[in-house]
C-alpha positions, 0 to 999 in steps of 0.5 A: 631705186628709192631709198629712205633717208635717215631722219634727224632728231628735230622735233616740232608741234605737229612733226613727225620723222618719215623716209625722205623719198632718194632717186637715184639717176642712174637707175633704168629709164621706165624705172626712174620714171615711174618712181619719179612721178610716184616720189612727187605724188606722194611728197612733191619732194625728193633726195636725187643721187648719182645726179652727175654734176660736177663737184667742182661746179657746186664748190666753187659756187658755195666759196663765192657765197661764203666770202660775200657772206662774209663781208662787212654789211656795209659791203654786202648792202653794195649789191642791194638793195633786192627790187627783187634781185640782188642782195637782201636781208631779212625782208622777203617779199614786198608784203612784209614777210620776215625770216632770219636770213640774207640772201641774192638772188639773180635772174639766170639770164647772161645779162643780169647775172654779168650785171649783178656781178660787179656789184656782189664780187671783187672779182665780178668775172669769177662770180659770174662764171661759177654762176653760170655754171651751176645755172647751167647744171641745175637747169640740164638737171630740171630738164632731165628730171621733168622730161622723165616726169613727163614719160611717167605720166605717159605724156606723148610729148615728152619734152612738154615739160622741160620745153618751158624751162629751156625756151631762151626767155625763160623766167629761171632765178638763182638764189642763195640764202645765208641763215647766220648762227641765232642769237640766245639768251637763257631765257629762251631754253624750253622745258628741255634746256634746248633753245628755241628755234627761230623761223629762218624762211616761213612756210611757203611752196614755190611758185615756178615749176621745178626747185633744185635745192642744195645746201651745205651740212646744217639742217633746218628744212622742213616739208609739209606732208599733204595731211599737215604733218612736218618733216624735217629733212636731214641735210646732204651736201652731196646731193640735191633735193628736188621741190615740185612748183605751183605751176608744176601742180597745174601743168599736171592737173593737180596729180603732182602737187606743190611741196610746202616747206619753212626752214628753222634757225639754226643755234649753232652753225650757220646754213647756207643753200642754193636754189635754182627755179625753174620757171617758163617765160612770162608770155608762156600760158600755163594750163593742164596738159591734155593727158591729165585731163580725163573725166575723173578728173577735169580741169582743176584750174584755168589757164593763165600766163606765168607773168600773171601767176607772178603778178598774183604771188607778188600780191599775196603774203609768203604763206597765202595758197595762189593756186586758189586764185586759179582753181576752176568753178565747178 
């Protein structure tokens, strides 16, 4: 069943409060389909409950991140710095986009994370497993939500989807992002005597397919409505949150459309998320699937491989539409 979430009292120019959309995996089969598809029409977004990941798995990952959060500078700059993977702070991306954060992030095959590992942890091989285990977690997750998708939207493949995700040189990343407590003056209260937020992660949508996204008791996240409008996401510790990708959005001939969401810097308590990207491998060609195709609605981009979309993103600012590089001539 889907269920609107409560909305906290956050407030923005151009924001209002809406019900997140919350699924609920547990539900019958044609049931969760349908509403999965509907959820990800409509917001691209979505609150996933009763998801079946073990608490362990998501706890011990959330104690990793904390204690390397913790180090000293000094240490932590040791795993960086981010070409891209690794540690980095405050720089996102290569074309000088800011954000009031830190990070690491991991490329999700065995390799790279036992690599990284030795640089981020004093116990490499307890990173390293905690990694592994969320990554394989968060991608059977991917996996199950798009192969759902792929019945609602009456796919006759129903592993079209997941198929990208599972291949063994699939691009899939991990990230973890860190937004310390904002530094304030008095001069910064608003008319309200309420302290500004600053943007801890500007306005973007992902690149890759699928997004699962979990993050600790501290809110900030913000979606875009497809009519422009903002809302703010009440933090669930508990559950995760699902973000359909750019390259999810052409995979379905633009009827699943890619989330636009930023994160606020928080005054008081740090937040700490998780986020895994489901992504293909980079010789994978990404093009509508022949069941979106109709008359009503023709190809609405070119094909293009996945190392090309990266290529393409890599050269554009953080907020910059890529689609628009790939949308088909009429």
């Amino acid at each position: 069943m889907v269920v609107p979430s409560p909305t906290s009292m956050m407030r923005s120019k151009k924001t209002k409060a809406l019900g997140i959309p919350a699924i609920d995996l547990s539900a019958e089969r044609s049931e969760l389909s349908e509403l999965v598809v509907k959820a990800s029409e409509e917001y691209g977004f979505f609150k996933l409950v009763n998801h079946g990941v073990a608490r362990e798995v998501i706890s011990t990952l959330e104690e990793e991140g904390r204690k390397f959060f913790a180090k000293s500078t000094a240490e932590k700059q040791h795993a960086g710095p981010a070409t891209p993977f690794g540690y980095g702070c405050r720089n996102i991306g290569r074309n000088g986009d800011m954000g009031e954060l830190e990070y690491l992030l991991l490329h999700t095959t065995p390799l790279c994370i036992s690599q990284r590992s030795e640089t981020i942890s004093n116990d490499p091989t307890k990173f390293g497993r905690a990694v592994s285990d969320y990554v394989d977690a968060a991608r059977e997750l991917s996996c199950e939500i798009l192969d759902r998708m792929a019945e609602g939207l009456w796919v006759p493949d129903k592993f079209a989807l997941s198929r990208l995700i599972r291949d063994v040189n699939s691009d899939s990343l991990l990230r973890i992002n860190h937004y310390p407590t904002k530094k304030w003056d008095p001069l910064e209260l608003d008319e309200n005597q309420t302290i500004n937020s600053g943007v801890g992660f500007g306005e973007h949508s992902d690149p890759q397919i699928l997004t699962i996204m979990r993050s600790n008791d501290v809110g900030g996240l913000q979606i875009c409505t497809h009519d422009g409008l903002w809302i703010p996401v009440p933090p669930d510790p508990n559950e995760f949150f699902v973000m359909v990708g750019d390259a999810l959005q052409v995979l379905t001939n633009g009827r699943l459309r890619s989330v636009r969401h930023r994160v606020l810097s928080n005054t008081r308590k740090a937040r700490m998320s998780i986020m895994y990207f489901g992504a293909p491998a980079l010789n994978w060609r990404i093009a509508p699937l022949p069941k979106t195709v109709t008359a009503h609605n023709p190809h609405q981009y070119i094909p293009f491989t996945w190392a090309q979309y990266k290529q393409a993103a890599y050269s554009l600012r953080l907020g910059d539409s890529r689609l628009d590089l790939f949308k088909a001539k009429g």
